[in-house]
BAFIDO-466422 format. One record per atom (N, C-alpha, C, O, CB): residue in three letters; z negated, y, x. Coordinates in steps of 0.001 Angstrom, whole numbers. Glycine has a CB too. Layout:
N
ALA:Z:Y:X
...
This chain:
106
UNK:-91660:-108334:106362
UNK:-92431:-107983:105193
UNK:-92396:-109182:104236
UNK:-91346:-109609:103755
UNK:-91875:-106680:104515
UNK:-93689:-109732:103973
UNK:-93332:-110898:102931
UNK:-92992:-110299:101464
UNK:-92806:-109104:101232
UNK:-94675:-111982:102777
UNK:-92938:-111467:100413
UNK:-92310:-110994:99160
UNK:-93121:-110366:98390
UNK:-92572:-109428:97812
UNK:-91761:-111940:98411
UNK:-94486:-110541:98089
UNK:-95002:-109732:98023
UNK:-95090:-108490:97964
UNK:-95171:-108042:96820
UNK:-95267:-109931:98349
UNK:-95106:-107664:98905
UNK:-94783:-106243:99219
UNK:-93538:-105396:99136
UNK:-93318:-104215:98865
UNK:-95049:-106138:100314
UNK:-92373:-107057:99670
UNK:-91658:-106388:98846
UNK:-90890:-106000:97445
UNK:-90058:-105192:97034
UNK:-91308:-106433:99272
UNK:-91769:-107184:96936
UNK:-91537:-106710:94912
UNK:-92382:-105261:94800
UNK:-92099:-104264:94137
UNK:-92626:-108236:93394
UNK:-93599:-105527:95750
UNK:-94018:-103799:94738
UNK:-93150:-102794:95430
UNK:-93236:-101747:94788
UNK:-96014:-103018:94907
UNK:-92592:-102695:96149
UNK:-91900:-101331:96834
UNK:-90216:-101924:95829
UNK:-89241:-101174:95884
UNK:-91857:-101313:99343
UNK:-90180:-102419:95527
UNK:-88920:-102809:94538
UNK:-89369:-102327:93035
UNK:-88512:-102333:92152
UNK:-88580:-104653:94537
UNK:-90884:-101856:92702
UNK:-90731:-101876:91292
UNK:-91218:-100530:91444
UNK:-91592:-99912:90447
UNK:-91486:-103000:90296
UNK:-91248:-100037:92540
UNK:-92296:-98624:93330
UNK:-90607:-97281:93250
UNK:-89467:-97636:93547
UNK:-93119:-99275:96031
UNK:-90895:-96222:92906
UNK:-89660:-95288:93312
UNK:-89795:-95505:94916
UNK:-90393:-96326:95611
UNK:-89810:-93454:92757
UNK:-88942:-94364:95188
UNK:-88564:-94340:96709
UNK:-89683:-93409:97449
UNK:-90072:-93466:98616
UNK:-86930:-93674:96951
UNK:-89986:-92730:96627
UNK:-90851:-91574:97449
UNK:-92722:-92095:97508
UNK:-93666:-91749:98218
UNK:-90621:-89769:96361
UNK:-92575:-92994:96455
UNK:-93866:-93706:96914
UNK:-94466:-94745:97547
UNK:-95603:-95203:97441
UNK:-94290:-93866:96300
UNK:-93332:-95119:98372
UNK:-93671:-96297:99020
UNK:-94048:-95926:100303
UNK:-93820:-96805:101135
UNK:-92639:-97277:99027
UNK:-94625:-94763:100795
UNK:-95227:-94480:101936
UNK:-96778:-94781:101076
UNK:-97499:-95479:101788
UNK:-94789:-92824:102687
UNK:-97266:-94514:100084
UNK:-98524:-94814:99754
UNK:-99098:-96360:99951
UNK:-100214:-96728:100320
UNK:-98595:-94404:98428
UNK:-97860:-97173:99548
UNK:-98205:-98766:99731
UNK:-98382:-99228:101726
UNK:-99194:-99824:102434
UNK:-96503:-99802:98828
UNK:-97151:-98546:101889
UNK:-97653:-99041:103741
UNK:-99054:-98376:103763
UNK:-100024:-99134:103738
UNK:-96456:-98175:105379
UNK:-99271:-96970:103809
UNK:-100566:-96233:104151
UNK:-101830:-97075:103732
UNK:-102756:-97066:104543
UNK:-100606:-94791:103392
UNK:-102008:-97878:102456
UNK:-103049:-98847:102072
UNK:-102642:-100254:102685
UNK:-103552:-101062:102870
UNK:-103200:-98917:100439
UNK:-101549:-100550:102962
UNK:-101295:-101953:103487
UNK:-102297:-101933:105300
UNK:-103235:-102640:105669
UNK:-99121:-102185:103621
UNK:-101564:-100831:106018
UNK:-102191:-100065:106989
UNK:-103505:-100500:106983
UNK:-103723:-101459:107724
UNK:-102080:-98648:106797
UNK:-104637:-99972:106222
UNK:-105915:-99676:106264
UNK:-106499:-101387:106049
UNK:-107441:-102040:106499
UNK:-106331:-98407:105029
UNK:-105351:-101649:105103
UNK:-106136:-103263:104819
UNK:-106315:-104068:105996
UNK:-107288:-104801:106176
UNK:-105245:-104312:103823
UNK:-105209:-103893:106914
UNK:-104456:-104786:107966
UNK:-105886:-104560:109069
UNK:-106544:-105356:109739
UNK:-102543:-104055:108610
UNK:-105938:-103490:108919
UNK:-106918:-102331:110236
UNK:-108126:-103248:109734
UNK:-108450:-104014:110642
UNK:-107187:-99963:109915
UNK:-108912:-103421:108561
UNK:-109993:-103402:108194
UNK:-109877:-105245:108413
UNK:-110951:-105823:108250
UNK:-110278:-102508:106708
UNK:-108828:-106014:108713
UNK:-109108:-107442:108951
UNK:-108666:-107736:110083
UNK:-108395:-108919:110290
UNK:-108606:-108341:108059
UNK:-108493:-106890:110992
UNK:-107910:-107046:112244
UNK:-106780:-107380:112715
UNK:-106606:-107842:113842
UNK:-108390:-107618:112712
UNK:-105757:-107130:111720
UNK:-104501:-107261:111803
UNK:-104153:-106310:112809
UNK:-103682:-105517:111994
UNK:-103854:-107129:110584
UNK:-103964:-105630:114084
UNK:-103682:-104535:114535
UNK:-102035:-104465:114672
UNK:-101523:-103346:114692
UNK:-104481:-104360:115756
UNK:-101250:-105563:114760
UNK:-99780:-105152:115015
UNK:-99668:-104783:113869
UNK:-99426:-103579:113772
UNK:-98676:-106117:115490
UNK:-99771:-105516:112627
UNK:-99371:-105282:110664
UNK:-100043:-103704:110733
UNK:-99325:-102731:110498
UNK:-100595:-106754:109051
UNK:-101178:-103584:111004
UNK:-101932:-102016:110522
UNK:-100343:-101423:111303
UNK:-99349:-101339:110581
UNK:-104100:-101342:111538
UNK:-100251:-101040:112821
UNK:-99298:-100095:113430
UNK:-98334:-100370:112496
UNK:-98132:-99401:111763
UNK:-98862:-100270:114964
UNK:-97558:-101486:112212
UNK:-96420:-101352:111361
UNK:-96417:-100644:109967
UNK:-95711:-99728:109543
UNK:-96019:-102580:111163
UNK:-97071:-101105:109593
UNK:-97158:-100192:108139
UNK:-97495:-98663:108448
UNK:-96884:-97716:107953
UNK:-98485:-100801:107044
UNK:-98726:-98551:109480
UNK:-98643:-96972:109515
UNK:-97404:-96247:110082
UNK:-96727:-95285:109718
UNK:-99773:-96465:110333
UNK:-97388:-96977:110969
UNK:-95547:-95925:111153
UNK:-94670:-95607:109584
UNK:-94372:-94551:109026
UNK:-93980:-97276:112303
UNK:-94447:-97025:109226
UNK:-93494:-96489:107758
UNK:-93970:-95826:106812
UNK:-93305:-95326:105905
UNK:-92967:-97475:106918
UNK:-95487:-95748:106980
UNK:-95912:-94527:105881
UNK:-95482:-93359:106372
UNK:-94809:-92600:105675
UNK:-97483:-94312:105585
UNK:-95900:-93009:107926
UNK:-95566:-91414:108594
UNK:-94402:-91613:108548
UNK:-93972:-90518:108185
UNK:-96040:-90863:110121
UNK:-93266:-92492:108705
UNK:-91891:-91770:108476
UNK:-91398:-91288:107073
UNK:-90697:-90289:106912
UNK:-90851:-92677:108926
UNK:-91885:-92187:105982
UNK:-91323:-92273:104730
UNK:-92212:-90934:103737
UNK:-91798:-90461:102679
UNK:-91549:-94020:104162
UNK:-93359:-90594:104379
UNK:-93605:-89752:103413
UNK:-94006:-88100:103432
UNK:-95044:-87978:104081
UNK:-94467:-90395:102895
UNK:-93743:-87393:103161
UNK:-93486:-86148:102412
UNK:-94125:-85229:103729
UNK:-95116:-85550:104384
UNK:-94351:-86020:100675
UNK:-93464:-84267:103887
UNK:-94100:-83183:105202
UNK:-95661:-82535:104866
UNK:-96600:-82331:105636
UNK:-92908:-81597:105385
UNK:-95560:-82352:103712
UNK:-96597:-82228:103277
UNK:-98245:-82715:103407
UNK:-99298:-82158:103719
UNK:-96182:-82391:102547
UNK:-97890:-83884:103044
UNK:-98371:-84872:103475
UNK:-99012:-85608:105059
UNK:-100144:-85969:105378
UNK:-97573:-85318:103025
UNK:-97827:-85608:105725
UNK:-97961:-86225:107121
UNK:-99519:-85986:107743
UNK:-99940:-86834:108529
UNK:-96777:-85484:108157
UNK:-100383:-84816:107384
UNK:-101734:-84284:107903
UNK:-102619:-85585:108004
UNK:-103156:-86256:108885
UNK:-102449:-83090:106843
UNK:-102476:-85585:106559
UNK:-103530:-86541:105964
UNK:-103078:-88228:106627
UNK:-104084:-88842:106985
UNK:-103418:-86423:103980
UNK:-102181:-88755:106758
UNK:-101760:-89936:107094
UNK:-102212:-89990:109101
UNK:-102675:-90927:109751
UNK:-99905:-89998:106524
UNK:-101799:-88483:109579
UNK:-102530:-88313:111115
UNK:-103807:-88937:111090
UNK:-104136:-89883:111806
UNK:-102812:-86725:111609
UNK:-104571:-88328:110171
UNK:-106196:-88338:110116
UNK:-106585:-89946:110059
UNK:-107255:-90514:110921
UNK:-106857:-87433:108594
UNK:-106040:-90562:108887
UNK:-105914:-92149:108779
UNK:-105059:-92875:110426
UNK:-105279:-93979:110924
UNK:-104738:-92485:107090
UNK:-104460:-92204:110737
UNK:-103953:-92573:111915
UNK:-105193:-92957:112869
UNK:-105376:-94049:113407
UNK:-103054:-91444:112449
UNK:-105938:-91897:112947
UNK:-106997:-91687:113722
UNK:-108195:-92424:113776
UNK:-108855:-92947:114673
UNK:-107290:-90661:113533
UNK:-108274:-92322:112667
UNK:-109658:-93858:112173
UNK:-108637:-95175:112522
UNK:-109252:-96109:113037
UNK:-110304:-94005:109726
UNK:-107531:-95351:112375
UNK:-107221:-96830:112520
UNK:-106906:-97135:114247
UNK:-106621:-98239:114712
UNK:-105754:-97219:111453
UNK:-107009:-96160:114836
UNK:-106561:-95988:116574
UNK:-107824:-96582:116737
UNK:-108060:-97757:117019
UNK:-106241:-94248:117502
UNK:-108847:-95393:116474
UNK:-110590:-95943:116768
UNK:-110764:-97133:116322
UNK:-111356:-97780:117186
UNK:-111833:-95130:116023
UNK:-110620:-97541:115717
UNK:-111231:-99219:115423
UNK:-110606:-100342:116227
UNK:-111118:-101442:116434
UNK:-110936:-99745:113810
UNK:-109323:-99870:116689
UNK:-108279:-100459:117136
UNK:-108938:-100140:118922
UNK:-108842:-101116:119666
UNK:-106633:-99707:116457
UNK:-109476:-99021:119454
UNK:-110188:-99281:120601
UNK:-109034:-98374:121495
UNK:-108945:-98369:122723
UNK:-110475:-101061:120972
UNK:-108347:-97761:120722
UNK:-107498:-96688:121612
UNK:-107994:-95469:121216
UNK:-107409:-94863:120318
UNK:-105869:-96677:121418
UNK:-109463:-94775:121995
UNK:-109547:-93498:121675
UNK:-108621:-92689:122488
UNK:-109097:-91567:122314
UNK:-110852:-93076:121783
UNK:-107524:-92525:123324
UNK:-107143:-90898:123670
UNK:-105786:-91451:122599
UNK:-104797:-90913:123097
UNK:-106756:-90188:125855
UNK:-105350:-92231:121438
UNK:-104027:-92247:120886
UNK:-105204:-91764:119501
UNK:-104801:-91162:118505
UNK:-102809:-93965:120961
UNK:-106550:-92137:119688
UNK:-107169:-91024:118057
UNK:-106958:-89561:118099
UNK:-106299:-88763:117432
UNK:-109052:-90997:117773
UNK:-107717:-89493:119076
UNK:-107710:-88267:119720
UNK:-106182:-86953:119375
UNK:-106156:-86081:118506
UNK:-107793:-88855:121359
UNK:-105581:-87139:119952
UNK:-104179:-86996:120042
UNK:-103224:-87373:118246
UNK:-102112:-87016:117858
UNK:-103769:-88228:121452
UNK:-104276:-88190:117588
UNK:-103543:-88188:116227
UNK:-104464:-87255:115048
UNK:-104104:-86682:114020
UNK:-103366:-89925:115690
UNK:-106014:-87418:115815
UNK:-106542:-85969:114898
UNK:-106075:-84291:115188
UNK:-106243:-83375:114383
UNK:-108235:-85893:115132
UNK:-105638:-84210:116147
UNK:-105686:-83046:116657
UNK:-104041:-83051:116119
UNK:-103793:-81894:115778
UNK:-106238:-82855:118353
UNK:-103189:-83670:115978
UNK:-102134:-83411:115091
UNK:-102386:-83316:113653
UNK:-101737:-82405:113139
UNK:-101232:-84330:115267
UNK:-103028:-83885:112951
UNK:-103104:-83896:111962
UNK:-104080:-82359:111460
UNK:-104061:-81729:110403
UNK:-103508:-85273:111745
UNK:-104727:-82190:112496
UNK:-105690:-80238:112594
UNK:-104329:-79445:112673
UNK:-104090:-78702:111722
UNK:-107019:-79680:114600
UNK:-103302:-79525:113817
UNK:-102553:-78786:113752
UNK:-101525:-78673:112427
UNK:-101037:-77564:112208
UNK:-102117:-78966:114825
UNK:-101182:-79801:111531
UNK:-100198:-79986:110767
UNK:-100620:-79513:109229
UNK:-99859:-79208:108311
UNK:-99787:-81418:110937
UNK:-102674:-79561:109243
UNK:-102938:-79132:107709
UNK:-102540:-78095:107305
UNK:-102339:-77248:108176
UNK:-104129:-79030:107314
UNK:-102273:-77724:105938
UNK:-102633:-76602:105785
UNK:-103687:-76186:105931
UNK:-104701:-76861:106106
UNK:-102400:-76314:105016
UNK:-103563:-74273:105853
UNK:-104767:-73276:105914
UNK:-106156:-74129:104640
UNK:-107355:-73959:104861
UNK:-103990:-71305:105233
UNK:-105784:-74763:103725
UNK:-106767:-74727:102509
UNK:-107400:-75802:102820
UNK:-108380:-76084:102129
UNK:-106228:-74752:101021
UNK:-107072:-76577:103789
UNK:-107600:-78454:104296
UNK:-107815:-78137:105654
UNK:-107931:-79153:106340
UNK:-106205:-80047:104183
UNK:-107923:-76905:106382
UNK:-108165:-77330:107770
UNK:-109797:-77446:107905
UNK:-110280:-77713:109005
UNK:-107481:-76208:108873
UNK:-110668:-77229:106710
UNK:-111885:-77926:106780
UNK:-111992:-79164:107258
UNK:-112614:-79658:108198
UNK:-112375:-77988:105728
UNK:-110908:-79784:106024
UNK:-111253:-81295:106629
UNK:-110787:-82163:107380
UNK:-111132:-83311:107662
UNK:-111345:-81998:105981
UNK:-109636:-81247:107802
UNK:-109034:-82141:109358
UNK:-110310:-81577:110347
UNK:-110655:-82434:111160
UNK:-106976:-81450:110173
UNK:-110995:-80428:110420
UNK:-111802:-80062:111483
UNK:-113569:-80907:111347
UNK:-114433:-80974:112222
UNK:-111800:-78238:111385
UNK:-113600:-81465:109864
UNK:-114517:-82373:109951
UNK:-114170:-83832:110251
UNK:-114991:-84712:110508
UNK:-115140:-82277:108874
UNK:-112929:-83958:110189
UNK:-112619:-85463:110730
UNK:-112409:-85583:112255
UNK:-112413:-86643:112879
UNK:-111256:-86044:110050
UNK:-112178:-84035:112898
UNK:-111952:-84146:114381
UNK:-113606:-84126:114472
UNK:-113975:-85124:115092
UNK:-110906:-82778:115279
UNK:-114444:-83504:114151
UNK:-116068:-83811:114467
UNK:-116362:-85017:114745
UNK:-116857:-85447:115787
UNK:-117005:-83542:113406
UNK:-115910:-85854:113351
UNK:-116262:-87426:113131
UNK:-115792:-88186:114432
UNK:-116482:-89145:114777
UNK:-115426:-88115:111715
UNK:-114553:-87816:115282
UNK:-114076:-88244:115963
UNK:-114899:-88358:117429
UNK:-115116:-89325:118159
UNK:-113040:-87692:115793
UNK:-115317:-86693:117544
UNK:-116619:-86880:118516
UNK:-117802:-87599:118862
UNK:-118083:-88095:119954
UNK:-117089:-86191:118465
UNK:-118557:-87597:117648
UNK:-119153:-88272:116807
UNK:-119080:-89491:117636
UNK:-119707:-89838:118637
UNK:-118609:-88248:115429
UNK:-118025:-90114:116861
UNK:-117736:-91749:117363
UNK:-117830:-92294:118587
UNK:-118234:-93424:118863
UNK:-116514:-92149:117167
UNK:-117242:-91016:119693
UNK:-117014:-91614:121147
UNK:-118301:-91066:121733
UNK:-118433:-91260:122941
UNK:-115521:-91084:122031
UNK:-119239:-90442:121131
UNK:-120138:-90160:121848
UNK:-121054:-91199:122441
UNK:-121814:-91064:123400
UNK:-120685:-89366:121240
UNK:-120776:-92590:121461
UNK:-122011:-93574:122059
UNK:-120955:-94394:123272
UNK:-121331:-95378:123910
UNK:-122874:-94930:120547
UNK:-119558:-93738:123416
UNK:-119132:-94694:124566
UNK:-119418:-94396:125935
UNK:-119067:-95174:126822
UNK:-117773:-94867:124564
C-alpha cells in the first residue's frame, strides 16, 4: 500500500476503511489495474460491516465482468441476492438482470 492510502486510513476510524479499499477497488478496475482492484476488494469484504457485505458482492460483480471472469460475477451477484436484505432484494435482483444483460452479447 503506498503512503498515500495509507495516511487516509490513518486519519480514517477503523470501521471506515472498508469504504476507502471499496473506491480504491473501483478506481483500480476502471484503469485496469486488475491485481490492485482484487486487492482492495478483498479488504473492503473483510473489513466491513455484515450488513453491508450485499452491496460490496454486487460491486464485486461489476469488477469480475470487466475483469473478463463471468462465472466468478455470476457467483458474486447471486451472493450478494442471497445476503440482501428483504427491503434491497429489488436491487440485488436488478443487478443480477444487469448481469444477464451483459453476457448476453457473449
Amino acid at each position: 500500500m503506498n503512503f498515500v492510502i495509507q495516511d487516509m486510513l490513518k486519519f480514517n476510524p477503523r470501521e471506515f476503511h472498508w469504504k476507502v479499499h471499496i473506491e480504491l477497488a473501483q478506481v483500480y478496475d476502471r484503469i485496469g489495474e486488475d491485481q490492485q482492484a482484487n486487492e482492495h476488494l478483498e479488504k473492503a469484504i473483510l473489513d466491513c460491516p455484515e450488513s453491508s457485505k450485499w452491496k460490496l458482492w454486487l460491486i464485486a460483480s461489476r469488477i469480475m465482468q470487466n475483469q473478463g471472469y463471468m462465472d466468478e460475477a455470476r457467483m458474486c451477484v447471486e451472493r450478494g441476492c442471497i445476503e440482501a436484505p428483504i427491503k434491497q432484494q429489488s436491487v440485488a435482483l436488478l443487478e443480477y438482470s444487469k448481469y444477464f444483460e451483459m453476457i448476453k452479447d457473449d
